[in-house]
N, C-alpha and C positions, 0 to 999 in steps of 0.2 A: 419545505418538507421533502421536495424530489429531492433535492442538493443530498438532504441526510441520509434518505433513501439509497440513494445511487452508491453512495460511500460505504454504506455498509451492506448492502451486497457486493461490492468487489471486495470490504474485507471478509465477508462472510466466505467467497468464493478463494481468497488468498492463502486461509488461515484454516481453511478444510473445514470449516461449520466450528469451528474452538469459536472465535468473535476474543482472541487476544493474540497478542503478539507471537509468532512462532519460529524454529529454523524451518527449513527447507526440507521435508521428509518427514518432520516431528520426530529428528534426535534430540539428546540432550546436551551434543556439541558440535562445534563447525567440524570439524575432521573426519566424524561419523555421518555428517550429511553429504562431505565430500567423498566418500569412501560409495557410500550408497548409489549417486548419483553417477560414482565412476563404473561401477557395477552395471548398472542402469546401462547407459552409453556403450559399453563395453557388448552389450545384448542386443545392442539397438532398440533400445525401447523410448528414446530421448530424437526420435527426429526429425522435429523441430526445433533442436538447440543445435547451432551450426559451428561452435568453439564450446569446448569444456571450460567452462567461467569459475568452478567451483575449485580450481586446480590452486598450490599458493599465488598468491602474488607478489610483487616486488619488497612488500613488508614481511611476505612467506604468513602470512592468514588466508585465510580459506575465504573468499568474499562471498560465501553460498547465500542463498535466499534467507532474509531475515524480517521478521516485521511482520504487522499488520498487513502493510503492503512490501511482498518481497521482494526485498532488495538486494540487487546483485551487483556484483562487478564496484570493484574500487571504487570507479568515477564515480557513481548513483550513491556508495556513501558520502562522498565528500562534495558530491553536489545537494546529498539530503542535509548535511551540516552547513553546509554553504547557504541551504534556502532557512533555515533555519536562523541565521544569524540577518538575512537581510529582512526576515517576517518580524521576528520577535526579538531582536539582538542579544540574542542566545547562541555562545559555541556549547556546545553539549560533549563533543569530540567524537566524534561519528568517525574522524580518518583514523584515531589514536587505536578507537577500541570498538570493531564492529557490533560486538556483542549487546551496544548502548540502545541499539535500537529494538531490545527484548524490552524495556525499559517501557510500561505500557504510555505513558505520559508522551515521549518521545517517541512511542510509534503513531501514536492517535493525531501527533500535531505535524509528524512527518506523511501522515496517511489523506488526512486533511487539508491540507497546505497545498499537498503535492498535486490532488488533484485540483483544487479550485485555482491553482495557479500554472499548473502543468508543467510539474516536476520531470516528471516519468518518460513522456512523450511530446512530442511539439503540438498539443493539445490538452486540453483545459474543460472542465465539466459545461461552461459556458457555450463550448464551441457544439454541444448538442441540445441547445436547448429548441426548440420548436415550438408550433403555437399552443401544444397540446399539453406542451410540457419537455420534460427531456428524453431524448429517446436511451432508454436503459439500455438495452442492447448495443447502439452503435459507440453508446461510452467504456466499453470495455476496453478501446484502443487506447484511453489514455494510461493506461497500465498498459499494457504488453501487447496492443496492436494484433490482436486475434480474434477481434469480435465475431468474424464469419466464422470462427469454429465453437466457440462458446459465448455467446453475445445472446443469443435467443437462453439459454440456460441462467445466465447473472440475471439477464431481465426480470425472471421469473424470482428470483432471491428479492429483486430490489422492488419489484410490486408487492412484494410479502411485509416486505418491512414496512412503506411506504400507508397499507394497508391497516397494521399494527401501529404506525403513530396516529394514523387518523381516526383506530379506534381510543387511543389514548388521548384524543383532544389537540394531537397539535397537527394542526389543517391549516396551518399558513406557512405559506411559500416565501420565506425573504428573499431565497437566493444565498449567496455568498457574502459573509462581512464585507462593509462596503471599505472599515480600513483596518488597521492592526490589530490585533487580539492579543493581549498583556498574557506572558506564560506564566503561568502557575507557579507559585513559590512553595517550594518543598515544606510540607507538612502547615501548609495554610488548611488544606479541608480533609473532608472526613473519608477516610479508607474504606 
């Protein structure tokens, strides 16, 4: 139940309180989040971002924040596609077409993955677990390495949820699949 917990308060936290996949800003396209973000920066209101990432890339797309968990910068698509193929041997084409990872299926299993595997960061939801349980706050680093500034704030998200599944009955703790998780075949279950 922490595992679930911890994951959806960082998407809770990623996805501004929606709990679905988003761009970066809540436009309705990359070039408007880039636009925005350039504005942003341009103000100084961005600094903590030390390179404008949302600028084109070598493809000339905007690799702004996308997902569940948001993803930026080229690489992190094509390492999200990358962990994707060696989890469930699925290419989805996260390099071809950023936009896939709106795609709620493919953000949930990119959101999931990432962290119990440590997509994101060279850490892993594992790496905070404790005797207590996992520490919500210091897991914030497996996404964007900022916990000392919002790590006490998700905590608080992911004890809520945590909270809410254990009034809903489910009070055990497995942890993390112990092996692979077969991906969903398109229009198996119900919408």
């Amino acid at each position: 139940m922490s595992y679930l917990a911890a994951i959806l308060g960082q998407i809770h936290h990623e996805t501004g309180g929606r709990m679905q996949p988003v761009l970066e800003v809540f436009t309705p396209d990359r070039a408007s989040s880039a636009e925005r973000l350039q504005k942003a920066w341009n103000e100084g209101r961005l600094k903590w971002v030390r390179a404008p990432y949302w600028l084109p890339d070598e493809t000339g797309r905007h690799p702004v924040g996308g997902g569940d968990i948001q993803l930026t910068h080229r690489r992190n698509y094509l390492a999200a596609d990358e962990g994707l193929y060696r989890r469930f041997s699925v290419r989805v084409g996260l390099d071809e077409d950023y936009d896939l990872i709106l795609d709620p299926v493919v953000s949930a299993h990119v959101a999931f993955s990432g962290m119990i595997e440590g997509w994101f960061r060279p850490c892993r939801l594992d790496d905070f677990r404790t005797p207590s349980g996992l520490d919500y706050a210091a897991a914030r680093d497996i996404v964007n390495g900022d916990a000392g500034l919002i790590g006490e704030r998700i905590a608080l998200a992911c004890a809520t949820f945590e909270a809410a599944l254990g009034a809903a009955g489910a009070d055990i703790d497995f942890g993390p699949p112990l092996g692979a998780v077969d991906w969903p075949q398109r229009g198996s279950g119900s919408a």
